[in-house]
C-alpha positions in Angstrom: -13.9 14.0 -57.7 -12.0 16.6 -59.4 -8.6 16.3 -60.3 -7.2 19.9 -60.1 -6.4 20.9 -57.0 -8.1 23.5 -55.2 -7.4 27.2 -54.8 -5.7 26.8 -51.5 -3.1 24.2 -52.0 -1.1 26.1 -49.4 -2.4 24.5 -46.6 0.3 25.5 -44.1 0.4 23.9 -40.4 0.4 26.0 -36.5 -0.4 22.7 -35.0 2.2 22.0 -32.1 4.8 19.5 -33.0 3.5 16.3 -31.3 6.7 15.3 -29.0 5.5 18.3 -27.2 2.1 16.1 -26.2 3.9 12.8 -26.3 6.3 13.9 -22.9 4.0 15.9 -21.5 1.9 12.1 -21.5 4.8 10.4 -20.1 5.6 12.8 -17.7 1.9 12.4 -16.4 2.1 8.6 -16.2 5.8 9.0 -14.5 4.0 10.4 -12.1 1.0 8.3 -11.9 3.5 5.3 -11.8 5.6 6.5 -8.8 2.8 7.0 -6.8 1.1 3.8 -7.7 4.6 2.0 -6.3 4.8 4.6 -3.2 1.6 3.5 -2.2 1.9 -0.3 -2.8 4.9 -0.1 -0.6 2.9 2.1 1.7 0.3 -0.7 1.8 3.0 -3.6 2.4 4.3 -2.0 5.6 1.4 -0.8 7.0 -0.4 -4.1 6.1 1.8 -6.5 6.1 2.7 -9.1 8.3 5.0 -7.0 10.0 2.8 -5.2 12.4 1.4 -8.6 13.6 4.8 -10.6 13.8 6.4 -7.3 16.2 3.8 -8.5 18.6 3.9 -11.6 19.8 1.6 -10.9 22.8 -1.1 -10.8 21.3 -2.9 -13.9 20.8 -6.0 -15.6 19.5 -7.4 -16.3 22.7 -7.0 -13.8 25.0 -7.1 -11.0 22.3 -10.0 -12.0 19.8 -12.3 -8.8 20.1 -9.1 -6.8 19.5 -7.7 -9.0 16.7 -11.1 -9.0 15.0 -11.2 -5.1 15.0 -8.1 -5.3 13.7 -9.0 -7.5 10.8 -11.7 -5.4 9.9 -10.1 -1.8 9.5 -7.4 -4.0 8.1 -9.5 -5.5 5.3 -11.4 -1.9 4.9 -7.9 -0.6 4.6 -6.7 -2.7 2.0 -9.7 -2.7 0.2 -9.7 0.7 -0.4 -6.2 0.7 -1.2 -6.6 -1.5 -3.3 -8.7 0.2 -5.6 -6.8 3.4 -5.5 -3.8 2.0 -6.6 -5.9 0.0 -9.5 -7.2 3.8 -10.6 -3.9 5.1 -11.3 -2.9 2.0 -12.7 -4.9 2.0 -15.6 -3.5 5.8 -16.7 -0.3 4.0 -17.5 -2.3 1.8 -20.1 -2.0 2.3 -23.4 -4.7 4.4 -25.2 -6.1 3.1 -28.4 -7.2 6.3 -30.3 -8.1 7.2 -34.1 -8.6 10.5 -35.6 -12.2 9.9 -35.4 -12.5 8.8 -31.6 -10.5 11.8 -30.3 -12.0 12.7 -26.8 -15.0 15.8 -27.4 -13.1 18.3 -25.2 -10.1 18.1 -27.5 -12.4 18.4 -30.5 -13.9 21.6 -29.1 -10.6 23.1 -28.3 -9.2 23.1 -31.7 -12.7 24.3 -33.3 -12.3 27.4 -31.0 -8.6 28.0 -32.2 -8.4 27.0 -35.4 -6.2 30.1 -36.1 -3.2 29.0 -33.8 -4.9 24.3 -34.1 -5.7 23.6 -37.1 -4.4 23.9 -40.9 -5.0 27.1 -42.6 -7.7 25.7 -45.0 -9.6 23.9 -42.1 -12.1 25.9 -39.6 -13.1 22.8 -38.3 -11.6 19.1 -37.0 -14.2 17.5 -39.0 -13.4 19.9 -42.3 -9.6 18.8 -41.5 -10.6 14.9 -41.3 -12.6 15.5 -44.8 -9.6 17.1 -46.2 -7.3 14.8 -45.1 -9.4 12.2 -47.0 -9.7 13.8 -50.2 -6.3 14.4 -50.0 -5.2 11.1 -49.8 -8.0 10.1 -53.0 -7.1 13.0 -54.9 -2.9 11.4 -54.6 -4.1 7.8 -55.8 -6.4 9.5 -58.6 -3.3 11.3 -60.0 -1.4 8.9 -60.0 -3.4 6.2 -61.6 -4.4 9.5 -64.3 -0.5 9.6 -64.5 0.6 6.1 -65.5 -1.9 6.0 -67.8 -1.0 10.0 -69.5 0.7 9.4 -72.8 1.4 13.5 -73.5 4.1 15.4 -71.8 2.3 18.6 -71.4 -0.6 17.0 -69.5 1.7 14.8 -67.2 3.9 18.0 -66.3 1.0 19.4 -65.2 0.2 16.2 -63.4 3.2 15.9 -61.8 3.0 19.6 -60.5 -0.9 18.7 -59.0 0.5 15.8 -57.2 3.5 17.5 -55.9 1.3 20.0 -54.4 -1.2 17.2 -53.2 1.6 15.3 -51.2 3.1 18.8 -49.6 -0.7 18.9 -48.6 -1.0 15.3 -47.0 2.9 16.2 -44.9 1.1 19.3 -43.7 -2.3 16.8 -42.3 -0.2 13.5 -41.5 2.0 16.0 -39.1 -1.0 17.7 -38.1 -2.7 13.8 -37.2 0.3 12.8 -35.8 0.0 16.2 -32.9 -3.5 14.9 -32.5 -3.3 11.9 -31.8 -0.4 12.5 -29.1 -2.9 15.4 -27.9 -6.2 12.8 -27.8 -4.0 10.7 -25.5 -2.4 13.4 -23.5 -6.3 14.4 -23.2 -7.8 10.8 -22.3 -5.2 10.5 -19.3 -5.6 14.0 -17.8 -9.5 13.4 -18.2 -9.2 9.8 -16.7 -7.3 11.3 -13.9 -10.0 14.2 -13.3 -12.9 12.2 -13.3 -11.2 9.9 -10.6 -10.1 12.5 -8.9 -13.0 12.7 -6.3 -13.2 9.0 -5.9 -9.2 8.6 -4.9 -9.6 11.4 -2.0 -12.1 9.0 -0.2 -10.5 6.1 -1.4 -7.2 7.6 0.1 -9.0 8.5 3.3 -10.0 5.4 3.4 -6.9 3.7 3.1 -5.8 6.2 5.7 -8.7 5.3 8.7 -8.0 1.7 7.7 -4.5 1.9 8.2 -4.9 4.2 11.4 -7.0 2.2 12.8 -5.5 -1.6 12.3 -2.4 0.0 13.7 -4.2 1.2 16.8 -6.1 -1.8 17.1 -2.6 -3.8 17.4 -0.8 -1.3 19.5 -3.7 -1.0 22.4 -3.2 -4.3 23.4 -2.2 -4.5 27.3 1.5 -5.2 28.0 1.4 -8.3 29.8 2.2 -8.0 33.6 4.9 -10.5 34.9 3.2 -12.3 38.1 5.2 -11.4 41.4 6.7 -13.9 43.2 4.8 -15.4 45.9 5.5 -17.4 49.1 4.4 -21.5 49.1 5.7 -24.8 50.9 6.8 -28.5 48.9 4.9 -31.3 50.0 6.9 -34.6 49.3 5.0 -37.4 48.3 5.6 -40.8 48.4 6.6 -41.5 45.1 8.7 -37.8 44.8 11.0 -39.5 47.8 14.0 -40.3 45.2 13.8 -36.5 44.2 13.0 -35.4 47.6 16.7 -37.0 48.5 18.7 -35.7 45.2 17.8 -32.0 46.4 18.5 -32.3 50.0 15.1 -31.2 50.9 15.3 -32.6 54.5 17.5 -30.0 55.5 15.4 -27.3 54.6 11.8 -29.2 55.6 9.6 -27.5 58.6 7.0 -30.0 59.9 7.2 -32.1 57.0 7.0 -28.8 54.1 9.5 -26.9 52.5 9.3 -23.6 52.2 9.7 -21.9 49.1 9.4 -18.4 47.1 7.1 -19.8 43.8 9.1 -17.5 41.5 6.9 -18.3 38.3 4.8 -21.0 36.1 0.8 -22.4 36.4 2.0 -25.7 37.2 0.8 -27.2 34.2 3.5 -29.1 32.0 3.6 -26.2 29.5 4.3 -23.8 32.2 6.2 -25.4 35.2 6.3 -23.9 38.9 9.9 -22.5 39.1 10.7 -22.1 42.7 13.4 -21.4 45.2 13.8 -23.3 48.0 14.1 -20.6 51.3 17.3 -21.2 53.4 15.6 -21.6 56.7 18.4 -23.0 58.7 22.1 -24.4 59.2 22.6 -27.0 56.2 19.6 -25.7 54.0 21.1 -24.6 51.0 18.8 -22.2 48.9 18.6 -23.5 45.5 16.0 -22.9 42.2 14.9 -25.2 39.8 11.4 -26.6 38.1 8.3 -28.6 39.5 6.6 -30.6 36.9 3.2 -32.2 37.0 3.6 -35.6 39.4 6.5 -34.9 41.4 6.3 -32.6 44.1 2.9 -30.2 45.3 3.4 -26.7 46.1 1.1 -25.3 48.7 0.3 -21.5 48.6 1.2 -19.5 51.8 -2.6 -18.6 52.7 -2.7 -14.9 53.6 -2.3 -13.4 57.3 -2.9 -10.5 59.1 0.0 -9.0 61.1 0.0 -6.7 63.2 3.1 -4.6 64.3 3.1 -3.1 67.2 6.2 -0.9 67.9 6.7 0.5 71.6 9.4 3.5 72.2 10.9 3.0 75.8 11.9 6.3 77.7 15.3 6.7 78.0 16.5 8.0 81.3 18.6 11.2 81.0 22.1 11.4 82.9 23.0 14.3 84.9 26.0 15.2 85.5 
C-alpha cells in the first residue's frame, strides 16, 4: 500500500450528526416502554384476581360451566397478552450492531444519497468501509515510516501525510458513529413493522379474551333470597328442656307451634331461623335458630281458599 495519500484527502462529511438517530431511538423505545407497562397493568386488572374476588356468588358448584368459560377466554386472554407485551419488550433491548452488519434497508438508503449520506470520496457504504480501512493502515504505516525517518525534509512531509490521514479517519469515525446510531434506529423501527400485523390480532385477542372472561363472570344469576314461608315446631321428647326455656306451650295448637320459617335448609351449616306466630293471649312472638336434633319444623302444606264475598242491599230511607 502506498504511502502518499490520495488526490482527495478532503474527504468532507453531510452525514447527520448521530444524537439526531440516538433520541429519535429512545424516543421510539419510550414509547414502546409505556405501552408495554399500560398494557401489563391493563392485564392485571382485567385478569387479576379482582374480578373473581368482587363475586363471591359464584361458586365451584353451582357455577362450573360458567367458571370454565371463564377460564378459557381468560387463559386465551392472557395468552395473547402475553405475547404482545413480550413483542414490544424486546425493542427496548439493546442492539448489537457493527459497520458491517448494518440492516440492508439502511445500506440501500445511503447508496441512493450519497450526495447528502455519505463522505464526499465515497459513492458507496461498502467504498466508505474500504476507505475507512485503508485509512486507519495508511496512519499506522506512517507512523512506523516516521519513527524510523532519520531526514527532516522526508518526515515534514510525513508529518503533513498523516495530518491529513487523521483529519480523514475524524471525518469516517463521525461518519461510523451516525451509522451505527442509524442501524439501530433502523433495526427497531423494522422490528416494530414486521410485528406490526402480528400485535393487531394479538391485541384483538387480548381484547375478546378480556371481553369475554368479564362477561362470563358478570352473567352469573343474582341469587334470589327464598321468601318466608309458613310451618309448625314439633317438640320431641328429648327437645322438652328447650321446649320449656322458650315458652312454647303458650303458643302450641294441638301439640304444634306455629311459625313463619324465615330462612336456612336445616342442615347445621344453614339453620332454620324462625319466628314463632303470636297466636293467642301469653304467646309472645319471638325469632331465633333450629339446629339439627332439637326441634322439627313441619311445612304448612298448601290450600285452596276460596273467598266468597256477598254485598247485602241496603235499604234506602225516605224521608
Amino acid at each position: 500500500m502506498s504511502l502518499e495519500p490520495t488526490a482527495d484527502d478532503g474527504a468532507a462529511s453531510t452525514v447527520t450528526p448521530p444524537d439526531r438517530w440516538a433520541t429519535a431511538t429512545a424516543d421510539t423505545r419510550a414509547a414502546a416502554k409505556w405501552l408495554t407497562v399500560s398494557l401489563a397493568a391493563a392485564g392485571a386488572l382485567v385478569f387479576g384476581a379482582g374480578p373473581i374476588v368482587s363475586r363471591p356468588s359464584l361458586s365451584w358448584t353451582d357455577d362450573r360451566t360458567q367458571l370454565l368459560v371463564a377460564g378459557v377466554f381468560g387463559l386465551c386472554g392472557i395468552f395473547a397478552l402475553v405475547l404482545l407485551i413480550s413483542r414490544f419488550a424486546r425493542l427496548l433491548a439493546p442492539r448489537r450492531l457493527t459497520l458491517r452488519t448494518i440492516p440492508k434497508d439502511l445500506e440501500t438508503d445511503l447508496d441512493a444519497d450519497p450526495e447528502k449520506r455519505l463522505p464526499s470520496d465515497c459513492k458507496t457504504y461498502r467504498e466508505f468501509l474500504q476507505n475507512y480501512d485503508n485509512t486507519v493502515i495508511l496512519i499506522e504505516n506512517l507512523q512506523s515510516k516516521l519513527s524510523n525517518t532519520g531526514g527532516s525534509a522526508e518526515q515534514g512531509k510525513i508529518t503533513e501525510w498523516l495530518k491529513q490521514a487523521h483529519d480523514r479517519l475524524d471525518v469516517y469515525t463521525l461518519s461510523a458513529e451516525s451509522y451505527l446510531s442509524q442501524a439501530e434506529f433502523y433495526a427497531v423501527s423494522n422490528s416494530f413493522d414486521k410485528t406490526s400485523t402480528l400485535s393487531v390480532v394479538l391485541a384483538v385477542g387480548a381484547a375478546v379474551g378480556a371481553l369475554g372472561f368479564q362477561l362470563s363472570l358478570t352473567s352469573a344469576p343474582e341469587t334470589s333470597t327464598p321468601s318466608p314461608t309458613l310451618g309448625y315446631l314439633v317438640g320431641k321428647t328429648s327437645a322438652a328442656p328447650l321446649w320449656k326455656d322458650l315458652d312454647l306451650a303458650k303458643c302450641a295448637l294441638a301439640g304444634r307451634v306455629p311459625v313463619i320459617v324465615n330462612s336456612g335448609s336445616g342442615t347445621g351449616a344453614d339453620p332454620y331461623n324462625v319466628t314463632v306466630i303470636s297466636t293467642r293471649a301469653g304467646c309472645q312472638a319471638k325469632t331465633f335458630e333450629l339446629h339439627p336434633g332439637t326441634l322439627t319444623v313441619e311445612d304448612l302444606p298448601s290450600q285452596e281458599v276460596t273467598i266468597q264475598v256477598q254485598v247485602s242491599a241496603t235499604p234506602s230511607t225516605s224521608e
